[in-house]
N, C-alpha and C positions, 0 to 999 in steps of 0.2 A: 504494500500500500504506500509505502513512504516510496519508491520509487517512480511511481506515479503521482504522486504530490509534485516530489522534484523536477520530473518533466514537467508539469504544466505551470511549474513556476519557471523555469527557464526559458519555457515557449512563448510566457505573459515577458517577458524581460526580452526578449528574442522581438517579438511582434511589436514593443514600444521602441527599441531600437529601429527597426525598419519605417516605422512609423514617421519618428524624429528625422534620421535620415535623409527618408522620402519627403518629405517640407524642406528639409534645409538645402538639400539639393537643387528641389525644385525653386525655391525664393534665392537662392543665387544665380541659378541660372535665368530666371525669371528679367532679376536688377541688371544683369549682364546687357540681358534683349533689350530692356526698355531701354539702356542707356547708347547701345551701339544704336537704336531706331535713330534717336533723339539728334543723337550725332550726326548720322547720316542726312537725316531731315534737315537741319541746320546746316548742312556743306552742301548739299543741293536740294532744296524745298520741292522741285520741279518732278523726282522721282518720288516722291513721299508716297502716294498711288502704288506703284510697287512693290518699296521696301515695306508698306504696311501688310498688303498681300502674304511678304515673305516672311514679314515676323511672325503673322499668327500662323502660317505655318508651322514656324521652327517651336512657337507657343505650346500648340498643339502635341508636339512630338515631346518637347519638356515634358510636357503635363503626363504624355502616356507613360515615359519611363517610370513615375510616379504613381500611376494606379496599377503598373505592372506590378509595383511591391506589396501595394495595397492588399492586391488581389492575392500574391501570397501570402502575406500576413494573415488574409485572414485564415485561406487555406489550413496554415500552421495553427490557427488559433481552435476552427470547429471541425477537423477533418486531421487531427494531428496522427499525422504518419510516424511517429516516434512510439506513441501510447499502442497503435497495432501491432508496433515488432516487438514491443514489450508483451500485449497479451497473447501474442503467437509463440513467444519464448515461454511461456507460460505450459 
């Protein structure tokens, strides 16, 4: 029973790391976009049309890296594959 405790406290410490992570990565990369936009837009206002087009692109693609962990996380969280090889060891 205690070995089961233990994974699912490791997998709640596991999925808050991913969590954290996943934000901080994503709000860096995030301040990155907005700033090279900003940039751009201010060296040539004329293309702003585009580069905006291509930010939320690359917005887009940020954001997915980010619910790709998510989406593991939670996996790990209600589907934890740790606790099956424990009750198949079993």
């Amino acid at each position: 029973m205690e070995n089961v405790a233990l994974i699912q406290a490791m997998t709640a410490l596991a999925v808050g790391i991913i969590f954290g992570l996943g934000a901080l990565g994503t709000a860096i990369g995030f301040g990155i976009l907005g700033g090279r936009f900003i940039e751009g837009s201010a060296r040539q206002p004329e293309l702003m049309p585009a580069l905006q087009v291509k930010m939320f692109l690359v917005a887009a693609l940020v954001d997915a890296v980010a619910m790709i962990g998510i989406g593991f996380a939670l996996f790990f969280m209600f589907a934890n594959p740790f606790l099956a090889a424990l009750h198949a060891a079993h």
